[in-house]
N, CA and C atoms as an extended XYZ file, in Angstrom:
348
Properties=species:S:1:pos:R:3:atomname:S:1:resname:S:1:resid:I:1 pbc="F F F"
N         5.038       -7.876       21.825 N   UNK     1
C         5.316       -7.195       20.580 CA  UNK     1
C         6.785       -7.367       20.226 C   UNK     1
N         7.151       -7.132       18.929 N   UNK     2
C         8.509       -7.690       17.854 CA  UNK     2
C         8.712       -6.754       17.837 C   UNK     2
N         9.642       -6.073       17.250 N   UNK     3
C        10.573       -5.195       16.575 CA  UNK     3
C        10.753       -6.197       15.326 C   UNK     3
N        10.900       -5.615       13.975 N   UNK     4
C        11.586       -6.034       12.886 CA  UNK     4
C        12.463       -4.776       12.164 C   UNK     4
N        13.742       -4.721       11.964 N   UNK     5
C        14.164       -3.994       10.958 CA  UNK     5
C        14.266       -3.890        9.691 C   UNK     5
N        13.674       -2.641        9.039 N   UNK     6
C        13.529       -3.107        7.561 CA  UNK     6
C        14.314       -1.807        6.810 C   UNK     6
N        14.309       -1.858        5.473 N   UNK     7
C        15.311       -1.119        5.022 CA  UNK     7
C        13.732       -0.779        3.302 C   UNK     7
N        13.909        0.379        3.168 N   UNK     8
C        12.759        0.956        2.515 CA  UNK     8
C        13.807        2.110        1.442 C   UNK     8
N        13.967        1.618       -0.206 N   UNK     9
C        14.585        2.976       -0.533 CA  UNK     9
C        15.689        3.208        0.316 C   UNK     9
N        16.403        2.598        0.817 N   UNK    10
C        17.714        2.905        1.465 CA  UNK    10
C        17.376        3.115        2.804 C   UNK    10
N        16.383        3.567        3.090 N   UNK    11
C        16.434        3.893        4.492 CA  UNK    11
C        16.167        2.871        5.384 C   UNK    11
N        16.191        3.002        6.666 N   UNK    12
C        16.213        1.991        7.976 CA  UNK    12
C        15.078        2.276        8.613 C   UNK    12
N        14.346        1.446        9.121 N   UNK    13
C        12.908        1.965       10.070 CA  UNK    13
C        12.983        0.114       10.714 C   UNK    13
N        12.385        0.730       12.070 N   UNK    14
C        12.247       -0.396       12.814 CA  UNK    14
C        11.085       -0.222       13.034 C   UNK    14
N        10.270       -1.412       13.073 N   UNK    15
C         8.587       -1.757       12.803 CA  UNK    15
C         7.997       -2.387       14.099 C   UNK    15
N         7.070       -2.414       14.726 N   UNK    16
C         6.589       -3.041       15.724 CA  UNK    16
C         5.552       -4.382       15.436 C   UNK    16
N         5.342       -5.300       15.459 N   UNK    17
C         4.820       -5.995       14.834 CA  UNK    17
C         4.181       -7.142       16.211 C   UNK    17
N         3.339       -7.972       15.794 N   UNK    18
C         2.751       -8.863       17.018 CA  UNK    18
C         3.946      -10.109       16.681 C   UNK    18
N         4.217      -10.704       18.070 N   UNK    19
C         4.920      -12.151       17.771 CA  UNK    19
C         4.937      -12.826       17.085 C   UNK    19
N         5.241      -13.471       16.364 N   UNK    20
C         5.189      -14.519       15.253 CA  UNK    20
C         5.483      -14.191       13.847 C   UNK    20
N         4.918      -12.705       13.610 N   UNK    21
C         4.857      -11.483       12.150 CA  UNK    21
C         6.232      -10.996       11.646 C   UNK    21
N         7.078      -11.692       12.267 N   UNK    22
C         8.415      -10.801       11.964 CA  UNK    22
C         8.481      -11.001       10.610 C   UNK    22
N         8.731      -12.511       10.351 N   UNK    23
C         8.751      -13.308        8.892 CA  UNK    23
C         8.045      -12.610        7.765 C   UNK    23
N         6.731      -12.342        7.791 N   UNK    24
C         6.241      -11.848        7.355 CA  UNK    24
C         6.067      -10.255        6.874 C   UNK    24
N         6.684       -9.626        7.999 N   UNK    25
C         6.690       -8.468        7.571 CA  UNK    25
C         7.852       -7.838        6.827 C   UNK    25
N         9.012       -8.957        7.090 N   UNK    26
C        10.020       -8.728        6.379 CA  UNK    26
C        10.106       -8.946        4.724 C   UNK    26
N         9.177      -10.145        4.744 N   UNK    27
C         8.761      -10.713        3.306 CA  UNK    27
C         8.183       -9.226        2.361 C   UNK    27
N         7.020       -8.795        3.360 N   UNK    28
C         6.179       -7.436        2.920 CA  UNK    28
C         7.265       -6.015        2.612 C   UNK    28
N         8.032       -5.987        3.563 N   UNK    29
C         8.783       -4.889        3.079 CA  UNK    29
C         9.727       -5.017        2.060 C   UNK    29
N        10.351       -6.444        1.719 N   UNK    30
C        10.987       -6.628        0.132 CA  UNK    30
C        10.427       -6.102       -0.723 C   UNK    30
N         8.944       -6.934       -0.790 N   UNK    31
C         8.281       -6.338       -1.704 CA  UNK    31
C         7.995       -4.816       -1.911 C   UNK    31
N         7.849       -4.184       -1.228 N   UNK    32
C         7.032       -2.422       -1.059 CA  UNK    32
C         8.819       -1.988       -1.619 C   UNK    32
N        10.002       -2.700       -0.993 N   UNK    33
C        11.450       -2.363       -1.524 CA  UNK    33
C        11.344       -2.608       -3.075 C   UNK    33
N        11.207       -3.662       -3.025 N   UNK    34
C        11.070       -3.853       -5.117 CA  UNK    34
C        10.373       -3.012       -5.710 C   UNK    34
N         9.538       -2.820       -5.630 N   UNK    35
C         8.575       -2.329       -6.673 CA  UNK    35
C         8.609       -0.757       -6.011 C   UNK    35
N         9.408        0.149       -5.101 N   UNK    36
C        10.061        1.320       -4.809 CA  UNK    36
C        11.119        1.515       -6.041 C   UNK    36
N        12.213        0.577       -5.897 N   UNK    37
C        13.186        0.571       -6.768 CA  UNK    37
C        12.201        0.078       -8.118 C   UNK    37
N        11.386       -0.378       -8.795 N   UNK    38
C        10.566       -0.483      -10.308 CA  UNK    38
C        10.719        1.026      -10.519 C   UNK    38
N         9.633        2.084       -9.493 N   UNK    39
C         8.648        3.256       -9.879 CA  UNK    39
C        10.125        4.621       -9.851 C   UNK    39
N        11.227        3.820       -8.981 N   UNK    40
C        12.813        4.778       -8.695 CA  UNK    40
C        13.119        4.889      -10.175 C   UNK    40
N        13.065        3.725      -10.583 N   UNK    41
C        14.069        2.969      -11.993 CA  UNK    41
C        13.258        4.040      -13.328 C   UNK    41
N        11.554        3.774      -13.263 N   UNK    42
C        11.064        4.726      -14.344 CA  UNK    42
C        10.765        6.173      -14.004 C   UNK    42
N        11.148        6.633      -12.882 N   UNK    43
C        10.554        8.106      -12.988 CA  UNK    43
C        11.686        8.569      -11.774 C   UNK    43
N        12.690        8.360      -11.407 N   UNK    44
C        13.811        8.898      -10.790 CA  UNK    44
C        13.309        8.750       -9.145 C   UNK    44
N        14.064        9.304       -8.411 N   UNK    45
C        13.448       10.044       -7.253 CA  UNK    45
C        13.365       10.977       -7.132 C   UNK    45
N        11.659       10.955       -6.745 N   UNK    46
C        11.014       12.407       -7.267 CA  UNK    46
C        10.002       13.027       -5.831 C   UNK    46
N        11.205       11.766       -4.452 N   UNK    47
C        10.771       12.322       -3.089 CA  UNK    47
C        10.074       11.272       -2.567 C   UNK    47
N        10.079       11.384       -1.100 N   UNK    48
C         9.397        9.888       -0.772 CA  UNK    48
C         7.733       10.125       -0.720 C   UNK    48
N         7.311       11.173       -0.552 N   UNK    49
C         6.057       11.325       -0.411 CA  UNK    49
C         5.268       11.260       -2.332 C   UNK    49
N         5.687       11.402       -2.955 N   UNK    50
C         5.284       11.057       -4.528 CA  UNK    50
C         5.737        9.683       -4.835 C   UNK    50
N         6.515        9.288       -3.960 N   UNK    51
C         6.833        7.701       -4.299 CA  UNK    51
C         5.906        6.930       -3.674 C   UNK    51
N         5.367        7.347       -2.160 N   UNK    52
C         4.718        6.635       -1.470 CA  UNK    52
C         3.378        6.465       -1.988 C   UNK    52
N         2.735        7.616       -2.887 N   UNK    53
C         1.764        7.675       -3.098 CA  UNK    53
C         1.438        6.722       -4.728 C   UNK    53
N         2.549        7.231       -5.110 N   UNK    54
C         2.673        5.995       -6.669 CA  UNK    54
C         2.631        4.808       -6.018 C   UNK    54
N         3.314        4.231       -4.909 N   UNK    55
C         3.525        2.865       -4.768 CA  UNK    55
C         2.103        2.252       -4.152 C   UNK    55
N         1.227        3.413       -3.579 N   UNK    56
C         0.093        3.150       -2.942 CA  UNK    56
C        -0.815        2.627       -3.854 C   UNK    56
N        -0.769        3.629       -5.368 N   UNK    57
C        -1.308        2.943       -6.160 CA  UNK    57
C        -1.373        1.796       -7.003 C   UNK    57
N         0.105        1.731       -7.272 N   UNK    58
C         0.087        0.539       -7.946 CA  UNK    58
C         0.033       -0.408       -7.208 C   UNK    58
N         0.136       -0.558       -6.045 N   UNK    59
C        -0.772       -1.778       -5.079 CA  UNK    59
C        -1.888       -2.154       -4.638 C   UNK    59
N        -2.556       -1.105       -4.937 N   UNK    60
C        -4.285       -0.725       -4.579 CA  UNK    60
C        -4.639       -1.284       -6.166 C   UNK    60
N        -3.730       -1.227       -7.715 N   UNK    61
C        -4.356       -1.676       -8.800 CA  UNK    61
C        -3.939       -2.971       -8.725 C   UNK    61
N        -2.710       -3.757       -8.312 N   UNK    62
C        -2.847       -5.215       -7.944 CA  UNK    62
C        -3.975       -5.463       -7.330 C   UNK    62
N        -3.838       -4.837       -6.249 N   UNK    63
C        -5.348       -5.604       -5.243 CA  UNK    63
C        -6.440       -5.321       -6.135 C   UNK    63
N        -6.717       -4.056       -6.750 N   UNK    64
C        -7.925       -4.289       -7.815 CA  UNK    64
C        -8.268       -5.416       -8.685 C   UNK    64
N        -7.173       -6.157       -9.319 N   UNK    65
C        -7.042       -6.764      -10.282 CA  UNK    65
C        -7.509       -8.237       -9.797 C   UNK    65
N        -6.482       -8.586       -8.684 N   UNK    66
C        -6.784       -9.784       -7.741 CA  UNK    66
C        -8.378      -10.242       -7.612 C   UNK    66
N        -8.986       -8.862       -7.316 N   UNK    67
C       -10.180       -9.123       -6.524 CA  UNK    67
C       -11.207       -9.431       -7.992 C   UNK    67
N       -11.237       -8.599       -9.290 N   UNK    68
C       -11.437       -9.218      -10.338 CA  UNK    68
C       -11.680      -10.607      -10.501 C   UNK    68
N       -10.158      -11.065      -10.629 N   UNK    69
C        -9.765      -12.139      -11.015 CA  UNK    69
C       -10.680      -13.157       -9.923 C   UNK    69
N       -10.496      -12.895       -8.675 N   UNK    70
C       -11.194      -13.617       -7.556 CA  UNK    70
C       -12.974      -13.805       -8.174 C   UNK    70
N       -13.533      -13.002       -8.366 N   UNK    71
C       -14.772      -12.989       -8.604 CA  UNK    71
C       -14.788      -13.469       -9.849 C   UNK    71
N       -14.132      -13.688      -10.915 N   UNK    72
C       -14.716      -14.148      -11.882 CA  UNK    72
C       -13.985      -15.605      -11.688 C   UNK    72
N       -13.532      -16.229      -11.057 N   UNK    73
C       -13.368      -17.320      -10.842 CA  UNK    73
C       -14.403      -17.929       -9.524 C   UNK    73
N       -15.057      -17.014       -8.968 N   UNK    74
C       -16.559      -17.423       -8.235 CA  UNK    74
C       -17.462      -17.130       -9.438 C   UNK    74
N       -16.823      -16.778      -11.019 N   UNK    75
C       -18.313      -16.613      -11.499 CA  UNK    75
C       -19.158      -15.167      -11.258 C   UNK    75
N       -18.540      -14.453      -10.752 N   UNK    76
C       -19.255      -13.099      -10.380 CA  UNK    76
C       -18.821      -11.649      -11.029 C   UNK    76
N       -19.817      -11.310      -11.838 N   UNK    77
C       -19.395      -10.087      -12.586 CA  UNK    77
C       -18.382       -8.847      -11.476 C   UNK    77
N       -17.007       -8.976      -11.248 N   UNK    78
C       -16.579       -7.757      -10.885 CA  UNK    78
C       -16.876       -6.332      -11.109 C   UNK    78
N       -17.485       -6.174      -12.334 N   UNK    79
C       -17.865       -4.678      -12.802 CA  UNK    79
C       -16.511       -3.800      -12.590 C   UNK    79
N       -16.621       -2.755      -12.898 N   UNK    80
C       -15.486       -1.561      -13.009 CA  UNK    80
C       -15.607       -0.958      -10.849 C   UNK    80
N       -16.386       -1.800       -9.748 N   UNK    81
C       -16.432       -1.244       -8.615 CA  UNK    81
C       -15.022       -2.295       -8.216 C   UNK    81
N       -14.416       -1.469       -7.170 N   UNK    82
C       -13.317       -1.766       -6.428 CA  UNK    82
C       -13.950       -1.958       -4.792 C   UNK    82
N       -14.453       -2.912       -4.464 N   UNK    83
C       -15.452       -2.722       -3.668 CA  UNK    83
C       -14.182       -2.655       -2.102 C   UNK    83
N       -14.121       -2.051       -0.822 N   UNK    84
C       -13.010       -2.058       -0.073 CA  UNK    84
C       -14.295       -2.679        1.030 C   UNK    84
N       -13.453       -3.964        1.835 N   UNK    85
C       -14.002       -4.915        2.760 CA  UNK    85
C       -15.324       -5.227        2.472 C   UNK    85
N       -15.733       -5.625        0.867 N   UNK    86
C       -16.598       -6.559        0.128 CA  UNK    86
C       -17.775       -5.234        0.169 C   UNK    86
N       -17.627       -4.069        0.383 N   UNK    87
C       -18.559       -2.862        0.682 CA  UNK    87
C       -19.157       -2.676       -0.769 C   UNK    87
N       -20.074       -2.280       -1.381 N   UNK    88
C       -20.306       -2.330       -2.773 CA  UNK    88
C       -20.936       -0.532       -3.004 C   UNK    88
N       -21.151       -0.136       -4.288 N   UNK    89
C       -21.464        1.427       -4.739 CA  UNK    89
C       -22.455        2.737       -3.439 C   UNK    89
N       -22.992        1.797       -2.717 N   UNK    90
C       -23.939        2.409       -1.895 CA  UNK    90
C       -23.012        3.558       -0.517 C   UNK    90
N       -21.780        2.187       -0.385 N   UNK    91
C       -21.084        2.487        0.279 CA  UNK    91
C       -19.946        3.532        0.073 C   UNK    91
N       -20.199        4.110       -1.054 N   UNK    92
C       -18.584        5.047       -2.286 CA  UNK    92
C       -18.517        5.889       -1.465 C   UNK    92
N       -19.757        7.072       -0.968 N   UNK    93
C       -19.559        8.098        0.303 CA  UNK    93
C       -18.009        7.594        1.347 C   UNK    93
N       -18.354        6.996        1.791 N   UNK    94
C       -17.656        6.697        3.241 CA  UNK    94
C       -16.033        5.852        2.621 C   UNK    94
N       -16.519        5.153        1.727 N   UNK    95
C       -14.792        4.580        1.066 CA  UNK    95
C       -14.011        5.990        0.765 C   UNK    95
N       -14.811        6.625        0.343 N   UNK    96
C       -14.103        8.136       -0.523 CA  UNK    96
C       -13.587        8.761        0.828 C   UNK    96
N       -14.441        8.716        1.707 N   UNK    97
C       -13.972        9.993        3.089 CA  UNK    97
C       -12.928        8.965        3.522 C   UNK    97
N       -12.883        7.423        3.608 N   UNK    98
C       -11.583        6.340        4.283 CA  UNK    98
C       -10.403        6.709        3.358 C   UNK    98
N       -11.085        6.577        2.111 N   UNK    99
C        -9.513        7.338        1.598 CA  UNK    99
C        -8.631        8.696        1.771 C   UNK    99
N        -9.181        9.306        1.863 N   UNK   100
C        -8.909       10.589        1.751 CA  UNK   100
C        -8.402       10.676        3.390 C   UNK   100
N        -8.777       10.148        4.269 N   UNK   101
C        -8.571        9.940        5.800 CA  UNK   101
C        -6.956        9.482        5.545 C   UNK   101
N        -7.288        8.274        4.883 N   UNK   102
C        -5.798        7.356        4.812 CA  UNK   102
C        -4.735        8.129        3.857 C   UNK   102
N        -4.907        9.033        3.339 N   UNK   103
C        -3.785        9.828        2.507 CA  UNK   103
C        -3.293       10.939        3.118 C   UNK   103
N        -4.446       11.313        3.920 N   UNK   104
C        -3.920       12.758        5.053 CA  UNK   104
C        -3.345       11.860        5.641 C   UNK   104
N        -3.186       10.546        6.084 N   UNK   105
C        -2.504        9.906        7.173 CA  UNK   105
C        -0.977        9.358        6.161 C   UNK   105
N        -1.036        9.011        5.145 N   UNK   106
C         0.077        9.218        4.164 CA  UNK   106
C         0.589       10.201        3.838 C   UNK   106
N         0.229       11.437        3.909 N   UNK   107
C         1.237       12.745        3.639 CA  UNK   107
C         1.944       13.098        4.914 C   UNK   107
N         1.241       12.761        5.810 N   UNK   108
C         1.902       13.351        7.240 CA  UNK   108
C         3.046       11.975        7.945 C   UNK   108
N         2.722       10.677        7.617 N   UNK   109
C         3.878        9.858        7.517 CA  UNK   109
C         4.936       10.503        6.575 C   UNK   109
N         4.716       10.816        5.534 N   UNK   110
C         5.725       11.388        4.279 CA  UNK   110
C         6.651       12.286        4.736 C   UNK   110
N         5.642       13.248        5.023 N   UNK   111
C         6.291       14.505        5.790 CA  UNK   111
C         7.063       14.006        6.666 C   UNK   111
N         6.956       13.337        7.454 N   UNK   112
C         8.281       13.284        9.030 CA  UNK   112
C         9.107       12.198        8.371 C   UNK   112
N         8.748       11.242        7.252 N   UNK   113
C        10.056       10.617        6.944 CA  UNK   113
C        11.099       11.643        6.446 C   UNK   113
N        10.339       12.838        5.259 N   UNK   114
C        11.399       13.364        4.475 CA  UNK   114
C        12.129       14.187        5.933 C   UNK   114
N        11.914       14.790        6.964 N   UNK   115
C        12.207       15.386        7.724 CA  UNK   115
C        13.912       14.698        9.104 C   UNK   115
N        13.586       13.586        8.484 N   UNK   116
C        14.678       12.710        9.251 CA  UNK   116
C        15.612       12.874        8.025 C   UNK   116
């Protein structure tokens, strides 16, 4: 395992990452840095845990959009479903409880960042 240091909104966090991923994860945290400083730039700082959760979204509506775009270039009606690991409407129960899992797991990251 790596260590990478990354810098998030000003702050410093060192990341654990598998061998080879450093590159990459550094690439990833520019980005999640840019588009921090976009959502900083239109609506101030308004705390990291309301930032984290804006930034969650507007990356979850890229990836929406992507996956669109992906399917209608296979030719395949995307419809208004956001399907998560190709899972389709049957599956909404259990995406809904993964989300809601993964945001209690985002507020309580939130929480101990604002706490440092």
């Amino acid at each position: 395992m790596s260590q990478v240091s990354i810098v998030i909104n000003g702050r410093d966090y060192t990341i654990a990452c598998d061998d080879g991923q450093e590159d990459h994860l550094t690439r990833l945290s520019a980005y999640l840095n840019k588009r921090i400083g976009e959502i900083i730039a239109d609506v101030g700082q308004v705390g990291d845990a309301r930032l984290l959760v804006m930034l969650g979204l507007l990356i979850a509506d890229e990836l929406s959009d992507s996956h669109a775009e992906f399917a209608a270039a296979r030719g395949e009606d995307a419809g208004t479903d956001f399907p998560i690991d190709g899972r389709k409407k049957a599956d909404e129960e259990a995406v809904i409880m993964e989300i809601e899992a993964l945001a209690e797991q985002i507020e309580t990251i939130a929480g101990r960042l604002e706490a440092t």
